[in-house]
C-alpha positions in Angstrom: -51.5 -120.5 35.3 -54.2 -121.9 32.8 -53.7 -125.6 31.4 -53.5 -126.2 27.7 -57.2 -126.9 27.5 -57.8 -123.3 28.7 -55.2 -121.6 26.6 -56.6 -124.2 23.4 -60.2 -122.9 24.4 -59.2 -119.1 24.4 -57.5 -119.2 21.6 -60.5 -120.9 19.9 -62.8 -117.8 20.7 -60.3 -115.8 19.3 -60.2 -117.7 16.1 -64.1 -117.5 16.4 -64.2 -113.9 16.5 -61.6 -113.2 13.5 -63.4 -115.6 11.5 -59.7 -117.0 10.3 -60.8 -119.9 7.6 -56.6 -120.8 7.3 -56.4 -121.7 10.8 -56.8 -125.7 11.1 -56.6 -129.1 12.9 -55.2 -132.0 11.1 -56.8 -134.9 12.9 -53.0 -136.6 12.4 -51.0 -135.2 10.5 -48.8 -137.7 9.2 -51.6 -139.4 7.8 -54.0 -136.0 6.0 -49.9 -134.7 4.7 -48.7 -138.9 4.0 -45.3 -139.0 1.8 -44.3 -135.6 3.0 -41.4 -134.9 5.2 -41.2 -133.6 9.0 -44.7 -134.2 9.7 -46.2 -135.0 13.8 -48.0 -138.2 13.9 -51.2 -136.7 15.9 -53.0 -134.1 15.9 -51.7 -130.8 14.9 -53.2 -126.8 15.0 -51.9 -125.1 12.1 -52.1 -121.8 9.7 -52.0 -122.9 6.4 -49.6 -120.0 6.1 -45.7 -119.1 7.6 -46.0 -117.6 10.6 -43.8 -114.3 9.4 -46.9 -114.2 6.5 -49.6 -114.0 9.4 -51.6 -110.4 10.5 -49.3 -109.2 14.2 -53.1 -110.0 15.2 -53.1 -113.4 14.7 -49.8 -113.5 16.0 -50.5 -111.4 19.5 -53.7 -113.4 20.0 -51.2 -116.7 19.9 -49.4 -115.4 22.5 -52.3 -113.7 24.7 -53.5 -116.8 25.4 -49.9 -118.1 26.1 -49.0 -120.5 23.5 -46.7 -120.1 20.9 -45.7 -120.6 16.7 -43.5 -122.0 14.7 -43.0 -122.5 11.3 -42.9 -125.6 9.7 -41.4 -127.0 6.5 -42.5 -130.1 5.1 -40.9 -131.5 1.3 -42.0 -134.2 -1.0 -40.4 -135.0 -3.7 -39.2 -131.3 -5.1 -42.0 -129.5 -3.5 -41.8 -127.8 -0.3 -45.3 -126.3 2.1 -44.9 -124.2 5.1 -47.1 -123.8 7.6 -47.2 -122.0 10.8 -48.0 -124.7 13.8 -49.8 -123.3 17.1 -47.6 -125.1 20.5 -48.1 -125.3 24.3 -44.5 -125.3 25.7 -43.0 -126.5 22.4 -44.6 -129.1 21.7 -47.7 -130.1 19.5 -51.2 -130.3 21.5 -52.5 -133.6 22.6 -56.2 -134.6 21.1 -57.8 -134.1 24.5 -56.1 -130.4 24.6 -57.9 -130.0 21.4 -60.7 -131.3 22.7 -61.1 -133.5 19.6 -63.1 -136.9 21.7 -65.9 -134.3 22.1 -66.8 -134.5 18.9 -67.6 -137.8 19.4 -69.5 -137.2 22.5 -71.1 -134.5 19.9 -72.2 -136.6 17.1 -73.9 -139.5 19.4 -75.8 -137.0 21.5 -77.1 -135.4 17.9 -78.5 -138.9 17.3 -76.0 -139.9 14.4 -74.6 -143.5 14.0 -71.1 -143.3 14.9 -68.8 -146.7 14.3 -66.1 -148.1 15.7 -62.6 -147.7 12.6 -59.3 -149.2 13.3 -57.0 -145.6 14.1 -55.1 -146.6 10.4 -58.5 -145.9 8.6 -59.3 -143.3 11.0 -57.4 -141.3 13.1 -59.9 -140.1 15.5 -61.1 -144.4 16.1 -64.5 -143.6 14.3 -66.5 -142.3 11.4 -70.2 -141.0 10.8 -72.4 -144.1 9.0 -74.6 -144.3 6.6 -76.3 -147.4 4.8 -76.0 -146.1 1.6 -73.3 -142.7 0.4 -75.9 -140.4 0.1 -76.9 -141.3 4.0 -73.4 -140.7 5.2 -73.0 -137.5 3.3 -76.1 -136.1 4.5 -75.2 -137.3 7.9 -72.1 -135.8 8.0 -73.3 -132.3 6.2 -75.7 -131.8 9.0 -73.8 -132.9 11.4 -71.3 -130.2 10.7 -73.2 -127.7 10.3 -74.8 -128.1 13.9 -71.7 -127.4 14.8 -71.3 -124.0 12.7 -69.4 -125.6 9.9 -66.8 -127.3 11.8 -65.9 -130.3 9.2 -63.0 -129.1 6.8 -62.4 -132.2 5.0 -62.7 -135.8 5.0 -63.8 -139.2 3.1 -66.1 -141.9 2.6 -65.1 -145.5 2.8 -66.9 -148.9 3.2 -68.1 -150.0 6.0 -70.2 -152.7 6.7 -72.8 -153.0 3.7 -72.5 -149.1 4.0 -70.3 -146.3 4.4 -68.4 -144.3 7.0 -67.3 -140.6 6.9 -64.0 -140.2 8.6 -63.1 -136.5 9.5 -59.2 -135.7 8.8 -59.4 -131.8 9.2 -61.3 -129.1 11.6 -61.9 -125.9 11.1 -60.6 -123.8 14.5 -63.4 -121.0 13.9 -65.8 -123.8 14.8 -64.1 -125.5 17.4 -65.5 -123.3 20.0 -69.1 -125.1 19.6 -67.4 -127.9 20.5 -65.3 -127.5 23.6 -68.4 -127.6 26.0 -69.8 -131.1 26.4 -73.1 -131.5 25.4 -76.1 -131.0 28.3 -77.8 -134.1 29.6 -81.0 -133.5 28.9 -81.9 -135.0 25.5 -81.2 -132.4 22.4 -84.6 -130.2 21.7 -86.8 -131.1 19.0 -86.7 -129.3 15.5 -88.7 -126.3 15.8 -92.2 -126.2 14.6 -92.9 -125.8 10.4 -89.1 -126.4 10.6 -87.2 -127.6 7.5 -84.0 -129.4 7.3 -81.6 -127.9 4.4 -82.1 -130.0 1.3 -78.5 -129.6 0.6 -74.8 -128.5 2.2 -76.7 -126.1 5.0 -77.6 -123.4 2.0 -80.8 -121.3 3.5 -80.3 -122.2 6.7 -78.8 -118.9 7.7 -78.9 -118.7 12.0 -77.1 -122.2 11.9 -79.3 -124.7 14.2 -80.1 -126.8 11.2 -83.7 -125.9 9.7 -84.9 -123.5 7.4 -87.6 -121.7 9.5 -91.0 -119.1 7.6 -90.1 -115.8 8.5 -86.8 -116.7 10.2 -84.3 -117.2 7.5 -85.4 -115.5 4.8 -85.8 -112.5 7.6 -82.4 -112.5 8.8 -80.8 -112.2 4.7 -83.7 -109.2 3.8 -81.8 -107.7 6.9 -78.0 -108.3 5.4 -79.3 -106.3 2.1 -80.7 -103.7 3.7 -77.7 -103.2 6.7 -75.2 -106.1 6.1 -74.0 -108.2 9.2 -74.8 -105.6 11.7 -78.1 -105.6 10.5 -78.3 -109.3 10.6 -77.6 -109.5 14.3 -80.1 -106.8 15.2 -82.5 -109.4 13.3 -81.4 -111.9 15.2 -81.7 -110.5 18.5 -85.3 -109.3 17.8 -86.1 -113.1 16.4 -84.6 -114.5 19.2 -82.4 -116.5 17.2 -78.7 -117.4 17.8 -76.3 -117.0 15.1 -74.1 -120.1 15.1 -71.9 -119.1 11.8 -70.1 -116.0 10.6 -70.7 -113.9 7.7 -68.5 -115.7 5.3 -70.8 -118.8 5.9 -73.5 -116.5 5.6 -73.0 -115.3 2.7 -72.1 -118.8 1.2 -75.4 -120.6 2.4 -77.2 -117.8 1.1 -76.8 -118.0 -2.3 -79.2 -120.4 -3.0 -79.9 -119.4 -6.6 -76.1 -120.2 -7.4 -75.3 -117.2 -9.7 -72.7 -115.7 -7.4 -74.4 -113.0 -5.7 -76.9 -112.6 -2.7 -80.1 -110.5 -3.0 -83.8 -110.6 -2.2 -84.3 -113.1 -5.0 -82.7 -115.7 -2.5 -84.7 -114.4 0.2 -87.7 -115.0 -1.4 -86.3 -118.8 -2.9 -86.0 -119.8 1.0 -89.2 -118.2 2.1 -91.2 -120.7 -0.8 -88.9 -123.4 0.5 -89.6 -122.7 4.0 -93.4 -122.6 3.3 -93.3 -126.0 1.3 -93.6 -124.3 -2.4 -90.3 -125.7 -3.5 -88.7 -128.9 -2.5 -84.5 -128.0 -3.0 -82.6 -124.6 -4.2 -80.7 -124.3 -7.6 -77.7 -124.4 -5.6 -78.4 -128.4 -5.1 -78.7 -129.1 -8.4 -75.2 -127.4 -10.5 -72.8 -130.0 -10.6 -69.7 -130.4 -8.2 -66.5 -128.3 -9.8 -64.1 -131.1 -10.5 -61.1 -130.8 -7.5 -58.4 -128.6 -8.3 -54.8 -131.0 -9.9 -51.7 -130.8 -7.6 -50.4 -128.8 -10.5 -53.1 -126.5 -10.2 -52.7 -126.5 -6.3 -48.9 -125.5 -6.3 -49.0 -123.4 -9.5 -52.6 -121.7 -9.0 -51.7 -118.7 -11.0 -50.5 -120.3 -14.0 -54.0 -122.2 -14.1 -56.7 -119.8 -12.6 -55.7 -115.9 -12.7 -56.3 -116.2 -9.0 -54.3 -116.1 -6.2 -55.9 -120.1 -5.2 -58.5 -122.2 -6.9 -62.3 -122.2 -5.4 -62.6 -125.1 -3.7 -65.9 -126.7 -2.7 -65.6 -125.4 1.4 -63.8 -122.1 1.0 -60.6 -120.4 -0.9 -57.7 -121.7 1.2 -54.0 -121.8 0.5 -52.2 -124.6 -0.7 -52.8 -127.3 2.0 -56.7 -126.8 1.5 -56.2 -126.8 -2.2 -54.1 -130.2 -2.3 -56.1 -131.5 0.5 -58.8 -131.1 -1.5 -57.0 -132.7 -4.4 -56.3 -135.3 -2.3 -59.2 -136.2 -0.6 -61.4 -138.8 -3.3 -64.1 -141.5 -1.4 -63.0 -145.2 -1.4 -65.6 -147.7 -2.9 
């Protein structure tokens, strides 16, 4: 009979391979949901969705793996969210089943500086620093995309003449990069004419962190020619691993920022690749302002759409108010 861990780790290949963006890990979830009723104080695995509202997929690979759901109502105030929570044996997963202290183990093997936080700042006991807020964004960008996008949402607080990013949820899909410990052997040196993103991982399209000549730009002529199935027949012939999915793709592709992806963005990352440009369009449009709680629990009456975009992904309500919710300290 597997362990949790095993049953935590199959279940995060699953998640992996369906690419489900509303399945998440609240570091503690009394603290990311605080003022709301019936919430865990620890970590939790959650749908952002009722478990009756989920695909029988989603729903069968829950119980392949043998653990089990349960929908979860939390109020405040005259509001009510429901989400569906993933279980060993009825009862929440522990941070070690999650395998949540790897990302520790993670971050200090990838070179970052990681702090020491009192658990009521931080839930996980530490945070990603930087000396100034741009540091410790960048830090904690890269970091997370090393990881194939696992960071979902966090903030910035001060810390010590600096700051400190402090992670409060995980995207599952992403947790499967994590479950391994790292090798010992020191991590490998960027590859040669290698270029780290100059902002939010856009044209780094395989995932490992640099924008590559021939590599990057290669793998996106293939996606307009084929789509994804072309992409990982690029791939394969480059000898490159792809670390993200196509949503992520997509998303770090459109480096020209006006909504669709084409050879034009190809050809942007090529010049940046080469050293003709220095950033993308992308990096310079403003942040969209974070969507109201009013807009998060009313999204139709303010948007036309089903949720508001949010910075990270279109997400149901949780995202949305987490989103909402989540502003940097100074």
């Amino acid at each position: 009979m597997p362990d949790a861990r095993e049953k935590v780790k199959r279940f995060y290949e699953k998640v992996h391979e369906g690419g489900w963006v509303n399945c998440i890990i609240l570091v503690n979830e009394a603290k990311v949901l605080r003022g709301w009723s019936d919430v865990h104080d620890g970590p939790v695995l959650t749908f952002t969705d009722r478990c009756e509202e989920l695909p029988a997929e989603v729903l069968d690979a829950i119980r392949e793996v043998g653990l089990s759901s349960v929908t979860m109502e939390h109020r405040k105030d005259a509001y009510v969210e429901a989400h569906c929570h993933v279980r060993a044996e009825g009862r929440e997963l522990t941070a070690e089943e999650l395998f949540l202290p790897n990302l520790r183990v993670w971050a200090e093997y990838l070179g970052y500086e990681v702090v020491d936080l009192p658990e009521d700042i931080s839930p996980l006991g530490w945070g990603i620093y930087g000396d100034t807020f741009d540091d410790a964004k960048k830090a904690r960008l890269e970091f997370s995309s090393r990881l194939g996008g696992v960071i979902a949402s966090g903030e910035y607080t001060h810390y010590d003449g600096g700051y400190a990013f402090i992670i409060k949820t995980l995207y599952a899909k992403a947790m499967i990069n994590v479950v391994e410990s790292p090798p010992e052997e020191p991590p490998e040196q960027p590859p040669e004419e290698a270029r780290e993103p100059p902002c939010d991982s856009y044209g780094d399209l395989d995932g490992d962190g640099y924008i590559r000549p021939g590599v990057d730009s290669a793998l996106l002529s293939a996606w307009t020619v084929g789509g994804w199935e072309f992409v990982k027949s690029k791939a394969e012939e480059l000898g490159v691993e792809l670390k993200i999915d196509e949503e992520e793709f997509l998303r770090r592709a459109d480096v020209n920022a006006d909504g669709s992806v084409d050879m034009g963005d190809a050809l942007m990352i090529e010049r940046y690749a080469n050293g003709s440009e220095d950033t993308f369009p992308v990096c310079e449009v403003p942040p969209e302002r974070p969507p109201s709680l009013i807009e998060c629990l009313f999204p139709r009456l303010f948007s036309g759409l089903l949720f508001p975009r949010l910075e990270i992904g279109v997400l149901p309500r949780l995202q949305c108010i987490l989103a909402q919710s989540s502003t940097r300290s100074k």
